[in-house]
DRENPA-3360 file (N, C-alpha, C; in nm, 2 decimals, always signed):
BEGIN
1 = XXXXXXXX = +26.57/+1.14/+14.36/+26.43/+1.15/+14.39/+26.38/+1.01/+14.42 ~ +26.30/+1.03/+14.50/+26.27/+0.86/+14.61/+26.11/+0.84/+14.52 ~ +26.10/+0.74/+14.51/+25.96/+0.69/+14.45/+25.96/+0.63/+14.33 ~ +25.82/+0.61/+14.26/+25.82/+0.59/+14.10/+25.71/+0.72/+14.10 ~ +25.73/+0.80/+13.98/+25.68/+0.84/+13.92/+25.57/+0.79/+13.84 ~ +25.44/+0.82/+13.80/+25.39/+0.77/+13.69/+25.33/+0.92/+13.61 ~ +25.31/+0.91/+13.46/+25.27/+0.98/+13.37/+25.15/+0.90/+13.33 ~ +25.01/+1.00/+13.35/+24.92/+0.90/+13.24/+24.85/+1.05/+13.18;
9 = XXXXXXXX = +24.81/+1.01/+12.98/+24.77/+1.08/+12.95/+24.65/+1.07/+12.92 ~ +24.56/+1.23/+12.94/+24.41/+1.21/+12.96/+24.39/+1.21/+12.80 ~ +24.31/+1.14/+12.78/+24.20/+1.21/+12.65/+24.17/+1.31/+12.60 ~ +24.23/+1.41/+12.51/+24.20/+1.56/+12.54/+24.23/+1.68/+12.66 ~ +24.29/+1.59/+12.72/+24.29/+1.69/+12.86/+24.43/+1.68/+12.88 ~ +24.51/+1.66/+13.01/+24.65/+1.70/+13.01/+24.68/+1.60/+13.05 ~ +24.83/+1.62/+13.13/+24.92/+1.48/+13.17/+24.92/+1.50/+13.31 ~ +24.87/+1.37/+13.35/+24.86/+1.37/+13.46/+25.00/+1.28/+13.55;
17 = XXXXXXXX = +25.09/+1.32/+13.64/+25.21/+1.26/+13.69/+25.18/+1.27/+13.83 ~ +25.17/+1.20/+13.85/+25.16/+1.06/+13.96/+25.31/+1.05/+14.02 ~ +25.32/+1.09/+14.16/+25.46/+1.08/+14.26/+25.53/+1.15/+14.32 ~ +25.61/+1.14/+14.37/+25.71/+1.24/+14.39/+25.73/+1.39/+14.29 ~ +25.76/+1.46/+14.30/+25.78/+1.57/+14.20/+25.84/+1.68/+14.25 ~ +25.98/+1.69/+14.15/+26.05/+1.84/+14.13/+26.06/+1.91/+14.00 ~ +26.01/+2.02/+14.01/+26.03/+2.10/+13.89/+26.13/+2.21/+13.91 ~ +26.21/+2.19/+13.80/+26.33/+2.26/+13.79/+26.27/+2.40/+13.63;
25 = XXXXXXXX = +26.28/+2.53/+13.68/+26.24/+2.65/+13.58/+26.36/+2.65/+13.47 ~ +26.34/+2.76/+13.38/+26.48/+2.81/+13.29/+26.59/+2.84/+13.37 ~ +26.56/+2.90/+13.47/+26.70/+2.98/+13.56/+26.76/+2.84/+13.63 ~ +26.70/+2.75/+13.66/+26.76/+2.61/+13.69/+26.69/+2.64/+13.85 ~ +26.61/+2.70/+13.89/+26.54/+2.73/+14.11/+26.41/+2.57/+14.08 ~ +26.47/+2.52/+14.17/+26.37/+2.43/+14.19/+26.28/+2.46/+14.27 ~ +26.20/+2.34/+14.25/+26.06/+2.41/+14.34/+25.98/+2.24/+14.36 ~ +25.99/+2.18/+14.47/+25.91/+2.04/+14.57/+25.75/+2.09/+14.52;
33 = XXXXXXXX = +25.67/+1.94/+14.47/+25.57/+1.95/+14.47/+25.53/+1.82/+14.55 ~ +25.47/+1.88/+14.66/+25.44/+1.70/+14.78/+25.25/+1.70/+14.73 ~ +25.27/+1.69/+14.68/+25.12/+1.65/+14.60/+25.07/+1.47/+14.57 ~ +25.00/+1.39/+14.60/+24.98/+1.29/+14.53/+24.96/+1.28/+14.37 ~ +24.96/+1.41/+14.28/+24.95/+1.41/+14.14/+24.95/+1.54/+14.13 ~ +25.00/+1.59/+14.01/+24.98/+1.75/+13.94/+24.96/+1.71/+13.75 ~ +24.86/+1.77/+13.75/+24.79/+1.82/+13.61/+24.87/+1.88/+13.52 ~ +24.96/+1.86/+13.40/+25.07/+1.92/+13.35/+24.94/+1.98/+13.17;
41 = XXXXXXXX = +24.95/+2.07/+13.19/+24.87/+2.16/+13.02/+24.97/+2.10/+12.94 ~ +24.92/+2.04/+12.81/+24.94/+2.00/+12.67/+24.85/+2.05/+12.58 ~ +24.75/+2.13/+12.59/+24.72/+2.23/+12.51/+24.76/+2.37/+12.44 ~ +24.84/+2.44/+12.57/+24.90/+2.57/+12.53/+24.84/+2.64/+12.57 ~ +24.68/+2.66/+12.64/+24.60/+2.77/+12.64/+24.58/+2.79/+12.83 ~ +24.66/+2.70/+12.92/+24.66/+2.72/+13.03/+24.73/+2.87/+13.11 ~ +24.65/+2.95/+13.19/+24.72/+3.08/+13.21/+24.82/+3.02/+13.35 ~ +24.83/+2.89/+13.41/+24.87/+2.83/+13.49/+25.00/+2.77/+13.44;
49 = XXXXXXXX = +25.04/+2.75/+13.31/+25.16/+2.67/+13.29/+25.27/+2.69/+13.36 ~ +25.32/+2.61/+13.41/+25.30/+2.44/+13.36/+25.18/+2.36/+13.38 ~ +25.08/+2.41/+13.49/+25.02/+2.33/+13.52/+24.86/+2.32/+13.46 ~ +24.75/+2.20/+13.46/+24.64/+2.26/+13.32/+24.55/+2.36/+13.47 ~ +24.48/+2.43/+13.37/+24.38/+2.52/+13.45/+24.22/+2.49/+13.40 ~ +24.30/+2.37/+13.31/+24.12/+2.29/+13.26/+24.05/+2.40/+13.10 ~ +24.19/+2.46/+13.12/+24.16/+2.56/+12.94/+24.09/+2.48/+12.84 ~ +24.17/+2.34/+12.83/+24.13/+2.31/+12.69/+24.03/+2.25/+12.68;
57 = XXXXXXXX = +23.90/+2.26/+12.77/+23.76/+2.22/+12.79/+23.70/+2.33/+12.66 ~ +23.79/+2.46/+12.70/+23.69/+2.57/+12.63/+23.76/+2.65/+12.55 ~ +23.87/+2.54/+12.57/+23.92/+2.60/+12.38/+23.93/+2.46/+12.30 ~ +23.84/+2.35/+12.32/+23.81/+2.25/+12.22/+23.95/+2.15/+12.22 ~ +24.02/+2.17/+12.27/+24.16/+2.09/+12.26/+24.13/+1.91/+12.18 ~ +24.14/+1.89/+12.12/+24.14/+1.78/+12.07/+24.30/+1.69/+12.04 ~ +24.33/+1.61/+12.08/+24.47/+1.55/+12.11/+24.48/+1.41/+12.04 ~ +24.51/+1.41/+11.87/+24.53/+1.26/+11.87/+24.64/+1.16/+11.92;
65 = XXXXXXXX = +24.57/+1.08/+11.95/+24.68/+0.97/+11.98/+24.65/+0.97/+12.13 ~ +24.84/+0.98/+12.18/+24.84/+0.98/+12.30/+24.90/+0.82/+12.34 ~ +24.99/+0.75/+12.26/+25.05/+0.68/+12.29/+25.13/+0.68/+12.35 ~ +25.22/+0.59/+12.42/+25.39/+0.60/+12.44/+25.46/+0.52/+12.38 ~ +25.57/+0.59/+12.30/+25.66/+0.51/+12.29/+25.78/+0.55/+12.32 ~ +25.86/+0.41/+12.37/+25.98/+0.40/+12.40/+26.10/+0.48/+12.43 ~ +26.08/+0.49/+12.27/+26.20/+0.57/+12.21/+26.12/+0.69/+12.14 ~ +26.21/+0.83/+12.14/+26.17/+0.92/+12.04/+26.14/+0.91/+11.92;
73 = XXX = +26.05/+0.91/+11.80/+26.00/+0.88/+11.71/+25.97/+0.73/+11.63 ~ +25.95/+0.66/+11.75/+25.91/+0.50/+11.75/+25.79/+0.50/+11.68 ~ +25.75/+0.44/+11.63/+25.61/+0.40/+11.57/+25.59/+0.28/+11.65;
% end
């Protein structure tokens, strides 16, 4: 995949990725997204997943944190 990618996460709202983009399903069918960004749901309550549908406005989604780290379970 050609580009950089970026991930930035909203406040309460979802992950926003920034670039190039392939999404690969369970069956392994990919599917090209030529988008300058797509909205990925981290609430659960999107009828769009993967993508947000702006659910967790009106189901209260509250998200602490929202750091990155490095490595898996970094502090």
């Amino acid at each position: 995949m050609a580009g950089e990618v970026l991930i930035e996460v909203r406040p309460n709202g979802p992950y926003l990725v920034k670039g190039p983009l392939t999404f690969k399903d369970a069956q392994g069918n990919e599917q090209r997204v030529d988008r300058a960004w797509v909205a990925l749901c981290r609430c659960g309550h999107s009828k769009q997943k993967p993508f947000c549908d702006g659910s967790h406005s009106g189901a209260g989604f509250q998200a602490e944190g929202g750091e990155f780290h490095a490595e898996p379970g970094a502090a």
